[in-house]
N, C-alpha and C positions, 0 to 999 in steps of 0.2 A: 253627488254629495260626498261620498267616498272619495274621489278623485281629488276632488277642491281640501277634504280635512287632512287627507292625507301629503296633500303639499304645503301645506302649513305648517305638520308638524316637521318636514324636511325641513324649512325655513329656521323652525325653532331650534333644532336641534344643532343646525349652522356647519354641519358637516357633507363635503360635498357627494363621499360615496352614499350616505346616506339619505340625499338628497335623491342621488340617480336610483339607490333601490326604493324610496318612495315612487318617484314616478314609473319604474318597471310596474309595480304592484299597482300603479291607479291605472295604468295603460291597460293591465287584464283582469282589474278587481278582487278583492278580497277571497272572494270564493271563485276564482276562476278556474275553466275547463280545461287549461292547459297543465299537462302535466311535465311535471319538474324534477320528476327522480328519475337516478340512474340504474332504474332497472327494469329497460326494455320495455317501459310504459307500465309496467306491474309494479307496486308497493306490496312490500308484506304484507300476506293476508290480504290484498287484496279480492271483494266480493265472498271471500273466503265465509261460510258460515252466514251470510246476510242473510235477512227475513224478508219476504215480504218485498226486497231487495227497492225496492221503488224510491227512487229519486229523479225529481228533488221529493222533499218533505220535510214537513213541521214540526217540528221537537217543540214539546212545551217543558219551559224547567222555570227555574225562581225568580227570573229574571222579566219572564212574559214568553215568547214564542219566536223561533228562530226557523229560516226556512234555511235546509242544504240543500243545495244544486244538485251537488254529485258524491257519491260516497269519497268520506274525506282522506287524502294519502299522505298529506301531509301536517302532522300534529303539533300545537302546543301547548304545551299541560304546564298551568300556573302551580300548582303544588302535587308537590309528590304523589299525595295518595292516586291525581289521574292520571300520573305518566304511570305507574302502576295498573288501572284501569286500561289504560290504550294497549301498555304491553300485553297485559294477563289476554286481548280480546286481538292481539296479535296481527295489531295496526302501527303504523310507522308513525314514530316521534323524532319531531328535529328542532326541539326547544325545551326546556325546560325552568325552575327555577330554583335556587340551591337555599341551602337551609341556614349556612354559618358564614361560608367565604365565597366567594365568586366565583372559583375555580371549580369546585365538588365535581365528580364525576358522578354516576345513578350510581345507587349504592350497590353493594355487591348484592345483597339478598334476592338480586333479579334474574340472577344467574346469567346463562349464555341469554336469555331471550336477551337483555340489554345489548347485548352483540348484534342480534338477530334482528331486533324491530326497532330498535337505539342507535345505533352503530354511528350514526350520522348526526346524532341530539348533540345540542350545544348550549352551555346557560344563557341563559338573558336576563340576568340579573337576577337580586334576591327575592324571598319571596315576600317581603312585606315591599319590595320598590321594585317590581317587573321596569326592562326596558322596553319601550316601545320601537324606538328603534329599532334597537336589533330583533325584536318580532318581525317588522317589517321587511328586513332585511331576509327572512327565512323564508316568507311567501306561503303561510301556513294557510291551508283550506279547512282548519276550524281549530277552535284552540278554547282550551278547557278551562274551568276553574270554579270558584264558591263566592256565594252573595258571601259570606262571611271575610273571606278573603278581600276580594278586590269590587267589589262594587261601588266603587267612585270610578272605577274603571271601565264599569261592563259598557257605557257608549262609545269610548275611545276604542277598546277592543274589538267592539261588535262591526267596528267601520273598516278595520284592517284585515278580521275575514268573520265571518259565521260563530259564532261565542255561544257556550251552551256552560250557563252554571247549574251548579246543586245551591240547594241551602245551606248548609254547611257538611262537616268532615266531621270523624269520628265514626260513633255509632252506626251512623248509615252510610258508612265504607258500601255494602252490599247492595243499596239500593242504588246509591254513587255508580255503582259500576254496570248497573242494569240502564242507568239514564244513559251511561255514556255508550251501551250498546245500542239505542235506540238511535243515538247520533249519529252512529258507527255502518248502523244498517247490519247489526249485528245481534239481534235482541237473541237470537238462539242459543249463541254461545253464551252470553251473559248469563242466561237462565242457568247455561249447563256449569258452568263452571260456579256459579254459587252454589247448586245443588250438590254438586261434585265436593265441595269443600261440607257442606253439611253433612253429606253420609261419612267422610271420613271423618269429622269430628264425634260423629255420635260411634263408629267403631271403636277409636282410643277411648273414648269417652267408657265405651262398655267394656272393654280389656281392662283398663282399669280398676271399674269396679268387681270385675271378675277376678281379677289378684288380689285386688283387697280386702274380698269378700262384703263390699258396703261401697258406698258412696263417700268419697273424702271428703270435708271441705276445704274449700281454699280462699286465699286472700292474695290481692298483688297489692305489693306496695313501690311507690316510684318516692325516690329521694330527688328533693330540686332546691335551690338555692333560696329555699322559703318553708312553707309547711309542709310534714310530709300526708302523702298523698292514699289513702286508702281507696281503691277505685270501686267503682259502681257498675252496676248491670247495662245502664245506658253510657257506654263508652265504648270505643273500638277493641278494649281489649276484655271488659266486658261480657260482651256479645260471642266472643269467644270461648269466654268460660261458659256462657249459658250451652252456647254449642255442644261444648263436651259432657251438657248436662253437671255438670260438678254444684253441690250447692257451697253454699256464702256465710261470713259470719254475718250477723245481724247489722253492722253499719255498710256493710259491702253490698246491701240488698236493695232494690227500689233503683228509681229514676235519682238522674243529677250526677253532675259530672264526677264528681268524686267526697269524700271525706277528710278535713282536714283533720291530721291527727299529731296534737301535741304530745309533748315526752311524756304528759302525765296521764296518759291514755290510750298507751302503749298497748295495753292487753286487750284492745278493741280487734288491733289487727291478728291476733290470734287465730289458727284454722291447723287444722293438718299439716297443712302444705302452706309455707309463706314465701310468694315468690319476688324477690327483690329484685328492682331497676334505680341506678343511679343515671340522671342526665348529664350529657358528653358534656358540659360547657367548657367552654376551654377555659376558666378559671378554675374550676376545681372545687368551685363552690359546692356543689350538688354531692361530690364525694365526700368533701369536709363533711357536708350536713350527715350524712350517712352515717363517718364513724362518730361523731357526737352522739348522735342517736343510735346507736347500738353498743354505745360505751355505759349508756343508762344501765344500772342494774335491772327495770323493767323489762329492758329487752332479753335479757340473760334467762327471765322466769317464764318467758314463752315456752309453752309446748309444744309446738308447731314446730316440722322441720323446714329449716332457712334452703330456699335454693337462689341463688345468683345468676342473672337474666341481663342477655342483651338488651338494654332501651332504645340501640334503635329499630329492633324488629318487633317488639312489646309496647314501645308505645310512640315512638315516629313513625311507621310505616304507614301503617293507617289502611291496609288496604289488600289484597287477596294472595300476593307474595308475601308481605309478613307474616301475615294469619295462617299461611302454610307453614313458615318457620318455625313458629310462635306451635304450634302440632307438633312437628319435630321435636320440640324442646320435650315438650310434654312427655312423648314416648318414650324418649330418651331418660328422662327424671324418673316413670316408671317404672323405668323397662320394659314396656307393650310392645307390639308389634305399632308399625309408624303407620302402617293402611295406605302405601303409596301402590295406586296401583292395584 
């Protein structure tokens, strides 16, 4: 079946190299035992931290149920937040899919590991139009992504190697990365490494309120080329704040992705601390909207002190590298120690 879909879409696509890497890929199957990397049969992190280690096995996620053969060494992760996952779990990615232009590199926020378990990643288009092709062409033995994302995809996908989705991104970045250590044969690390970020959240979290003799509140607010945005407890950034323990003002509290907040209701985003993100677009939209709205006199009557935030590690990343960053910043705004370590 594989064989036969995958020469069809060669057909389709009407390009001859990409014909001959369809048939290399139906000659040894989607999830095949041959390995393909140049590192003496070892992928980073290979076996590295697996549980349980046993393969093949059955990953159940949103999709229904996916068997791996073999623990997978070669990755690719439909949206960012899981080539984030695959690195943080220090498993080798050689696909990816970019956010605004074709070309993106991983963003820096991945530091060396993007060297390290990246080094060899290459786009395959964007992320609302993944190429197949050039998936095919990379000979991935499992490849990530969200029902939210691409599920008009997940059959064409699941035929070119082993497809394991989440339900969606955001908030459950954390859980996101513990499915993806199950696929990984890596559930140990996944564990340690959330854990690992919870206890350092709750240290800054309590240097914090050690300096300030109380608990602050806080609020993040994202400018985008529409309403702006006062965020909620159920979001990826969020989840963050709860982490550090920090409490909320009243519309920043509860489930639901965020609060839209017009100019004339300004004083809702009010807290301690008001931490701003404006979105990169490349029109400039998103910054427009920013100084308009903080050209309001309302915004002038805040009491809250304004701080200035990268969005894309606040609220693109989506995932266990930003969420480190995203701490960093924190430390840094308070002057606490950062708990690296």
């Amino acid at each position: 079946m594989r064989a036969r879909w995958l020469t069809r879409l060669g057909r389709t696509v009407g390009a001859a190299a990409v014909t001959a890497a369809v048939l290399a890929t139906a000659a040894c199957g989607g999830g095949s035992d041959k390995d393909t990397d140049n590192n003496g049969g070892k992928s980073p992190g290979d076996d590295k931290n697996a549980t349980g280690s046993a393969f093949p096995r059955t990953v159940d996620h949103a999709m229904g149920k996916t068997e791996i053969k073999k623990q997978p060494k070669r990755i690719v992760a439909l949206d960012m937040t899981f080539v984030d996952a695959a690195l943080a779990l220090e498993s080798e990615v050689v696909g990816y899919t970019t956010f605004a232009s074709p070309d993106e590199k991983l963003p820096a926020y991945f530091g060396d590991d993007a060297k390290k378990y990246g080094g060899e990643a290459v786009p395959v288009g964007l992320l609302e139009e993944p190429k197949l092709e050039q998936i095919i062409k990379l000979k991935p033995d499992l490849i990530l992504s969200a029902k939210v994302r691409h599920e008009k995809l997940y059959s064409q996908l699941n035929e070119i190697a082993p497809t394991v989705f989440t339900e969606t991104t955001g908030a459950t970045w954390k859980e996101n990365l513990e499915l993806v250590g199950k696929a990984l044969g890596k559930e140990d690390l996944a564990k340690e490494k959330v854990e690992s970020f919870e206890k350092r959240a709750r240290a800054i979290g309590d240097s914090v309120r050690k300096e300030r003799g109380g608990n602050p509140t806080v609020s993040v607010v994202r400018f985008v080329d529409g309403p702006t945005r006062l965020y909620k407890e159920d979001t990826y950034i969020g989840v963050i704040v709860n982490d550090l323990g920090f409490d909320k003002p009243k519309d920043a509290r509860g489930e639901g992705f965020n609060a839209d907040i017009s100019e004339e209701e300004i004083r809702k985003v009010d807290a301690d601390d008001i931490f701003v993100t404006a979105y990169p677009d490349p029109e400039g939209a998103s910054e427009k909207s920013k100084q308009k709205y903080q050209a309001n006199p309302l915004w002038k009557k805040l009491d809250g002190e304004i701080h200035e935030m990268d969005d894309v590690t606040w609220m693109l990343a989506v995932g266990l590298y930003g969420a480190e960053s995203v701490l960093d910043d924190v430390a840094k705004t308070y002057k606490v120690d950062a708990a690296r370590g």
